[in-house]
NUBA-482583 format. One line per field, with one value per residue (C-alpha): residue in three letters; x, y, z. Coordinates in nm, 3 decimals, always signed. Each point is the difference from the previous one (the first is absolute). Layout:
<nodes>
resn = c(Ala;...)
u = c(X;...)
v = c(Y;...)
w = c(Z;...)
</nodes>
This chain:
<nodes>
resn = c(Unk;Unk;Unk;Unk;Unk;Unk;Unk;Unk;Unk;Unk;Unk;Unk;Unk;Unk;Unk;Unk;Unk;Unk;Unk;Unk;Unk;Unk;Unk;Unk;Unk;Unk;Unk;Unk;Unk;Unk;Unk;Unk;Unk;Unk;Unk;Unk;Unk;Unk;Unk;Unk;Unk;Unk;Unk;Unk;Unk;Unk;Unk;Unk;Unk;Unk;Unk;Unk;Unk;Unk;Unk;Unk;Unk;Unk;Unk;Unk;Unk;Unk;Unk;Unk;Unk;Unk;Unk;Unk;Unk;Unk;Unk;Unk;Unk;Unk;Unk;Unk;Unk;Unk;Unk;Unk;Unk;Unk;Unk;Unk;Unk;Unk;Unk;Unk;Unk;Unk;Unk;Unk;Unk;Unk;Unk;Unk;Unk;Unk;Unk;Unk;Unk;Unk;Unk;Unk;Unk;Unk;Unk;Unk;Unk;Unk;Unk;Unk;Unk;Unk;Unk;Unk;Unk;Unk;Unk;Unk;Unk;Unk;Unk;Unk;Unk;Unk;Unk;Unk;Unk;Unk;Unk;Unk;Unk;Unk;Unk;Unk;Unk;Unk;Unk;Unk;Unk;Unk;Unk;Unk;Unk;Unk;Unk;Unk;Unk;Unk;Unk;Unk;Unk;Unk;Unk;Unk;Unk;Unk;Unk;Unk;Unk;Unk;Unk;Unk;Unk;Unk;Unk;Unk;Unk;Unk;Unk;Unk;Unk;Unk;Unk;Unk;Unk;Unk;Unk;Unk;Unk;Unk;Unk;Unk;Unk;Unk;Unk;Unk;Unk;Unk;Unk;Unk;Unk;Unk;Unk;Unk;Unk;Unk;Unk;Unk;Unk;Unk;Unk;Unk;Unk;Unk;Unk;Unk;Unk;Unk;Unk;Unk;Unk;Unk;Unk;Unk;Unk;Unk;Unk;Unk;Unk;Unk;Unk;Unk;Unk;Unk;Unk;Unk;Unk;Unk;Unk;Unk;Unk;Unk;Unk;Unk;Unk;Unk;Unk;Unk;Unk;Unk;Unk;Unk;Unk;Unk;Unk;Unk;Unk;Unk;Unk;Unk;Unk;Unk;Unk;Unk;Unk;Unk;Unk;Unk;Unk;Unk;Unk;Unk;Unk;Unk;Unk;Unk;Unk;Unk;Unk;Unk;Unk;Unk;Unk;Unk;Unk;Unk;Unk;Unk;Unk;Unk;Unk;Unk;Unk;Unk;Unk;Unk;Unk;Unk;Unk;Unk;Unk;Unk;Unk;Unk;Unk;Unk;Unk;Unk;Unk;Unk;Unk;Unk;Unk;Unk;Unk;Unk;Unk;Unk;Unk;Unk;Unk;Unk;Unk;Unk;Unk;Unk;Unk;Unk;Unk;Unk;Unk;Unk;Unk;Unk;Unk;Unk)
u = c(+6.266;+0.342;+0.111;+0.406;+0.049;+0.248;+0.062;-0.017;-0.161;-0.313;-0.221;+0.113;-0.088;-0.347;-0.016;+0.078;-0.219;-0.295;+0.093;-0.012;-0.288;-0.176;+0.103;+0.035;+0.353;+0.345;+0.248;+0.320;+0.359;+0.132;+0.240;+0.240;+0.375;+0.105;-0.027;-0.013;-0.297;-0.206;+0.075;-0.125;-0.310;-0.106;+0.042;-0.246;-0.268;+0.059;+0.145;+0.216;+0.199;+0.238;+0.188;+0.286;+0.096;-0.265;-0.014;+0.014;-0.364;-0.151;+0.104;-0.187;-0.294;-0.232;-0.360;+0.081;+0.213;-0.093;+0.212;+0.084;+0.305;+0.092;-0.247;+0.253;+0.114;-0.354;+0.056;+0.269;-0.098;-0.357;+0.201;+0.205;-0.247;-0.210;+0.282;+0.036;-0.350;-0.113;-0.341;+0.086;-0.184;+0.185;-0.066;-0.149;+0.121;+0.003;+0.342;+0.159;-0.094;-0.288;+0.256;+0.115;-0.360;-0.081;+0.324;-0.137;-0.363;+0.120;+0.220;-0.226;-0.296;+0.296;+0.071;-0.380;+0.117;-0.183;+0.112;-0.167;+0.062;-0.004;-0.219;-0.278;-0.252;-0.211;-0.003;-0.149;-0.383;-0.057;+0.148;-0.226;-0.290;+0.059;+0.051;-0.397;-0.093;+0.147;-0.349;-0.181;+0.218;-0.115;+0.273;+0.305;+0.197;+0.285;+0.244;+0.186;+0.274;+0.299;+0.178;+0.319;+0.263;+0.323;+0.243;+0.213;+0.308;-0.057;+0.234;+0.278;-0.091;+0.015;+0.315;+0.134;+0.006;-0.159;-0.306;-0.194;-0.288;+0.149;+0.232;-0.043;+0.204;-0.213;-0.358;-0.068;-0.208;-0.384;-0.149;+0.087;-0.017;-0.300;-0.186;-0.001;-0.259;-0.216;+0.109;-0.151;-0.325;-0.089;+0.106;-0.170;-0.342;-0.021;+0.294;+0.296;-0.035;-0.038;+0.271;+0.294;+0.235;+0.210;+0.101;+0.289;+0.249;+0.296;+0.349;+0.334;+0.055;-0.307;-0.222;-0.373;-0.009;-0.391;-0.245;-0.317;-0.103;-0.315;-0.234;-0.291;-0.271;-0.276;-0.215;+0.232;+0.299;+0.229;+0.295;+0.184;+0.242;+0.302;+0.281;+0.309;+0.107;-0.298;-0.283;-0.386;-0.343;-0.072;-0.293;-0.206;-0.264;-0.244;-0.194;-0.310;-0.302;-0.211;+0.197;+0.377;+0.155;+0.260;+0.272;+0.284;+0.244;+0.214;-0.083;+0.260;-0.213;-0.334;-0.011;-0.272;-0.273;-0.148;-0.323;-0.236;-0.182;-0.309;-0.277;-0.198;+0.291;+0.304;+0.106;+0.291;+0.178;+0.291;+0.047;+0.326;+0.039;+0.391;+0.254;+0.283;-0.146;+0.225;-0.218;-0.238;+0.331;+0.067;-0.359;-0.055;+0.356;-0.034;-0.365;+0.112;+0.305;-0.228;-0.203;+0.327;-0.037;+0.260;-0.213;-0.216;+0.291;-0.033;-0.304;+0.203;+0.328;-0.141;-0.131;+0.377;+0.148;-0.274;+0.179;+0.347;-0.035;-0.201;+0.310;+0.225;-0.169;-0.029;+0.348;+0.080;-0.201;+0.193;+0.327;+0.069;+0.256;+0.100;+0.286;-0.275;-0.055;+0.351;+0.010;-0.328)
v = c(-5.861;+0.087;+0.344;+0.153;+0.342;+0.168;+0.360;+0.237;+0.272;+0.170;-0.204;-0.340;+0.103;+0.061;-0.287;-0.255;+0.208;-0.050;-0.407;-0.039;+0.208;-0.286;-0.304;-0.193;+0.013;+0.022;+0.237;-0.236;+0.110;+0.365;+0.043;+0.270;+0.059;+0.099;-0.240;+0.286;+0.170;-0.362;-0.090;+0.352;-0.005;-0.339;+0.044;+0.310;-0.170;-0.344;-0.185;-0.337;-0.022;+0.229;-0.035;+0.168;-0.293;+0.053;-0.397;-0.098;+0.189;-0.099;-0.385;+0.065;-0.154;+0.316;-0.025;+0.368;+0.265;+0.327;+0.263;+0.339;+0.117;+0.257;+0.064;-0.092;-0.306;-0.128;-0.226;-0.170;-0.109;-0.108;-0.190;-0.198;-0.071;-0.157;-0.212;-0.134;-0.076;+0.258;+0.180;+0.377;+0.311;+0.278;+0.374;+0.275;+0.117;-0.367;+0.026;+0.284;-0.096;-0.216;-0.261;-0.073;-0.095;-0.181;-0.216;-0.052;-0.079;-0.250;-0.192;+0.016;-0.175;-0.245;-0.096;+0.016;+0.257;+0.310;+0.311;+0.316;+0.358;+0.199;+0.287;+0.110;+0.192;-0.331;-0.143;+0.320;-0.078;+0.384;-0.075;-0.288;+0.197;+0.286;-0.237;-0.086;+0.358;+0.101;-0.029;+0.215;+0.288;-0.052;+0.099;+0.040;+0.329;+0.100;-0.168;+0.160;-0.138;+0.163;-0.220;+0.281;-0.092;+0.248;-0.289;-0.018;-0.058;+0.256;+0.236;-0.285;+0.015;+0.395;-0.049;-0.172;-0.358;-0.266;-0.237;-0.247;+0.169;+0.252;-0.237;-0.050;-0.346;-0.083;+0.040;+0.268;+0.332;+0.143;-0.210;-0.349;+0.162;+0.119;+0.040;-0.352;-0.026;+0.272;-0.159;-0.353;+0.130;+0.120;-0.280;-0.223;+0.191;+0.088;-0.266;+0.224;+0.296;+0.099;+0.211;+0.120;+0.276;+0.058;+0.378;-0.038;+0.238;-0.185;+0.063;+0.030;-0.385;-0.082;-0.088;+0.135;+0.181;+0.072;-0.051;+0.015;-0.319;+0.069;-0.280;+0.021;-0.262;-0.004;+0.228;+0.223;+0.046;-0.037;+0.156;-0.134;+0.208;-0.082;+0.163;-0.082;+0.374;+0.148;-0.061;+0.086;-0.150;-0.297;-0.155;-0.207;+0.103;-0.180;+0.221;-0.058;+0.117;-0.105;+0.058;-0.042;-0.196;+0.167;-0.258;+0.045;+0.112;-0.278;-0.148;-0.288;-0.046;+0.149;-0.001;+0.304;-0.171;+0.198;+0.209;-0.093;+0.357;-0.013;+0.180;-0.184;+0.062;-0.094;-0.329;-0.095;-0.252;-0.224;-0.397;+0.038;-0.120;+0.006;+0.268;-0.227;-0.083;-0.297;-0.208;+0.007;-0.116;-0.280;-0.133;-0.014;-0.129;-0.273;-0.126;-0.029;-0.245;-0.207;-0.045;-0.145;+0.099;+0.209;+0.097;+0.201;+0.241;+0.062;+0.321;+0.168;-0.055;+0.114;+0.278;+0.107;-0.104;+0.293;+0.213;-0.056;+0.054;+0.359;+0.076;-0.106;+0.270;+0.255;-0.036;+0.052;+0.275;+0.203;-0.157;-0.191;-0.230;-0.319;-0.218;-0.261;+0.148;-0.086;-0.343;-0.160)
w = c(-0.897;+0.070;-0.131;-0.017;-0.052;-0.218;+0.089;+0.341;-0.057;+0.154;-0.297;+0.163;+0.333;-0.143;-0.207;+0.322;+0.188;-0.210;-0.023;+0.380;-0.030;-0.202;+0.221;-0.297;-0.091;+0.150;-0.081;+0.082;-0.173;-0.105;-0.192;-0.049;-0.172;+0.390;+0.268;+0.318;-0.206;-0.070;+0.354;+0.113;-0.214;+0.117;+0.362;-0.044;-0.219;+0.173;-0.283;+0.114;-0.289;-0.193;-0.317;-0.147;-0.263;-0.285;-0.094;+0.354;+0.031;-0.330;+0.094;+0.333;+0.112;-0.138;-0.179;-0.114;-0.088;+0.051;-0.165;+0.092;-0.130;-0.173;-0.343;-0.259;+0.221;+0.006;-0.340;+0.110;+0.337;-0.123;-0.287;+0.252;+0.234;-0.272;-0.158;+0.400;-0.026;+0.255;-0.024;-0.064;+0.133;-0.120;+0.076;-0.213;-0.260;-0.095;-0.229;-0.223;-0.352;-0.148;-0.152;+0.376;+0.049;-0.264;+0.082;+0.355;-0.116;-0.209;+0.259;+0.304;-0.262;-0.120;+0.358;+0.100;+0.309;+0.140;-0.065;+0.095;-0.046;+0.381;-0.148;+0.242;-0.255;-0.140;+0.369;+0.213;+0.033;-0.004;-0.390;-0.007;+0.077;-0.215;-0.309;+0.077;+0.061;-0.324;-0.225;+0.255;-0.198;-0.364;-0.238;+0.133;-0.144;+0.248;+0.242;+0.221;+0.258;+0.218;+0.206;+0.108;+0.283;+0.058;+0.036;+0.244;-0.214;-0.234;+0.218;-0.009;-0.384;-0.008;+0.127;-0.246;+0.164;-0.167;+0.175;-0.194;+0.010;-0.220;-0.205;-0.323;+0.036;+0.230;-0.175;+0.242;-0.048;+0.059;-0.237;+0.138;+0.282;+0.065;-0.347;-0.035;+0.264;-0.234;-0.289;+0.098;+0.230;-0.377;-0.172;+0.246;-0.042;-0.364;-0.170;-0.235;-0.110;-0.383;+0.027;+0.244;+0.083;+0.265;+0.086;+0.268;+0.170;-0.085;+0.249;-0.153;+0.089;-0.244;+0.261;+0.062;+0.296;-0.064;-0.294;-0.139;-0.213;-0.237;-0.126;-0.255;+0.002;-0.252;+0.186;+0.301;+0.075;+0.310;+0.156;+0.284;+0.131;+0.256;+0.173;+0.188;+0.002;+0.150;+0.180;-0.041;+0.140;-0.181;-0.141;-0.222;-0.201;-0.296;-0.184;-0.170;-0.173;+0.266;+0.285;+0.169;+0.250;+0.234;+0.195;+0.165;+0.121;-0.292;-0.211;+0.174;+0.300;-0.008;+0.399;+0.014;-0.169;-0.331;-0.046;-0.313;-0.082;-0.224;-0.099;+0.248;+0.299;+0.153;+0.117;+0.273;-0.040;+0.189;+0.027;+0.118;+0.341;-0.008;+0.008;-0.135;-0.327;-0.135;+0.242;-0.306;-0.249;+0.265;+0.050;-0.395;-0.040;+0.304;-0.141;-0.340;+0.108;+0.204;-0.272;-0.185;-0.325;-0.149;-0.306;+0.172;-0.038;-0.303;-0.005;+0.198;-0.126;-0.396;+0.204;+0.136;-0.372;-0.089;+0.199;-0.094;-0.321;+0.094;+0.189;-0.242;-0.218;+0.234;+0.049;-0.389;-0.013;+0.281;-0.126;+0.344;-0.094;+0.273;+0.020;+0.010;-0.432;-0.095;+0.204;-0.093)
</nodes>
């Protein structure tokens, strides 16, 4: 399984780390716009081949391409490298706007290819595990989740420059950020919310800098909060009648186990061998290719159309507004 890259940036480092890690699959091409940074970020990761001619890498000899560009340039590469018949593994959050995904659903099941969201929540075992431990709590009433991280553009930003992460042209801002992790370890567990609301401090620019999205299910709610602006201790926590779980420290990775507190005790928790968790992405990704059939896709990608669409609202309600919106 022969895998290019598309994108530098500390996720790709993790990503190839985590698909050496398996010693299934080859990480073989990166691309990137600029030939000195490809060149650069191959030598480091031990790439062979670099790319700075888009259709000269699609036409390569790849199995997959795994994308890691910029949010609102997700789409676009995902839609190219299915029309060149390339598998696609594209980075969270999968694309801007439900329509983009719906578009890319459609094509990947017309060309029978692979295509897989890069979102670690549904592949942790600790998430695995807590999806079993869930009954043990009787009915569930309150959620809570805080997954805050003082970015470190948000000083650029303060000062009036402009990164992606804080671009509205570039589908940037807390809650695809990091409140998309909250948004789909909820989803994941307990399917959409009844309802939605999205409370966000919203810069100048229209971005989210920080938010609190609000989600009412037949019998609890749940609040997931995130931050670029600030930080806090963060957390996980599933509250019911019977008892709670407690995970942490994100909801994203899970890496300190959880604790399952009941009347009759507490339990510890942690099947989580690895500190770079996309090894559990790449293992579920690698098996599902060998077993060659692209339809086995499909859970999961209804699962990620799920959450586009919750995003897509969450976005209305705060008034976030893309270029993606006017495009699409």
């Amino acid at each position: 399984m022969k895998i290019g890259t598309v994108g530098t940036n500390f996720i790709v480092d993790r990503f190839i780390e985590a698909v050496k890690k398996t010693g299934k699959a080859d990480i073989s091409a990166v691309y990137s716009r600029n030939g000195e940074t490809a060149r650069t970020f191959a030598e480091k990761n031990g790439v062979p081949k670099t790319y700075t001619d888009r259709n000269a890498f699609l036409q390569s000899d790849l199995d997959f391409v795994y994308v890691a560009a910029p949010n609102s340039l997700h789409y676009e590469w995902s839609l190219a490298a299915l029309k060149a018949g390339r598998n696609v593994i594209c980075e969270k959050p999968f694309v801007s706007t439900a329509v983009e995904l719906r578009e890319l659903i459609s094509l990947a099941r017309e060309r029978r290819l692979f295509l897989f969201e890069a979102l670690t929540v549904p592949h942790l075992p600790n998430f695995r595990l807590i999806k079993e431990k869930i009954p043990a709590l009787g009915t569930i009433r309150f959620v809570q989740l805080n997954f805050s991280q003082y970015s470190s553009r948000y000083g650029a930003f303060l000062a009036g420059k402009n990164p992606n992460l804080f671009n509205p042209a570039f589908s940037g801002g807390a809650l695809m950020d990091l409140n998309y992790y909250n948004l789909c370890f909820v989803q994941r567990l307990f399917g959409a919310p009844k309802k939605l609301h999205y409370f966000a401090n919203i810069a100048e620019n229209g971005i989210d800098t920080s938010g609190l999205l609000v989600m009412k299910y037949n019998t609890f709610i749940a609040q997931a909060a995130a931050t670029k602006d600030s930080d806090s201790k963060n957390f996980v926590q599933i509250q019911g009648e019977s008892g709670y779980i407690n995970a942490g420290p994100t909801a994203s990775n899970l890496r300190d186990g959880f604790s399952l507190v009941t009347k009759d005790g507490t339990e510890q928790y942690n099947v989580q061998d690895f500190e770079n968790v996309l090894y559990y992405e790449a293992l579920d990704f690698i098996a599902a290719y060998e077993a060659g059939n692209p339809a086995d896709c499909l859970p999961a990608l209804e699962d990620s159309l799920v959450s586009a669409e919750l995003m897509d609202k969450a976005r209305a309600d705060a008034g976030i507004v893309f270029a993606a919106d006017h495009s699409r």
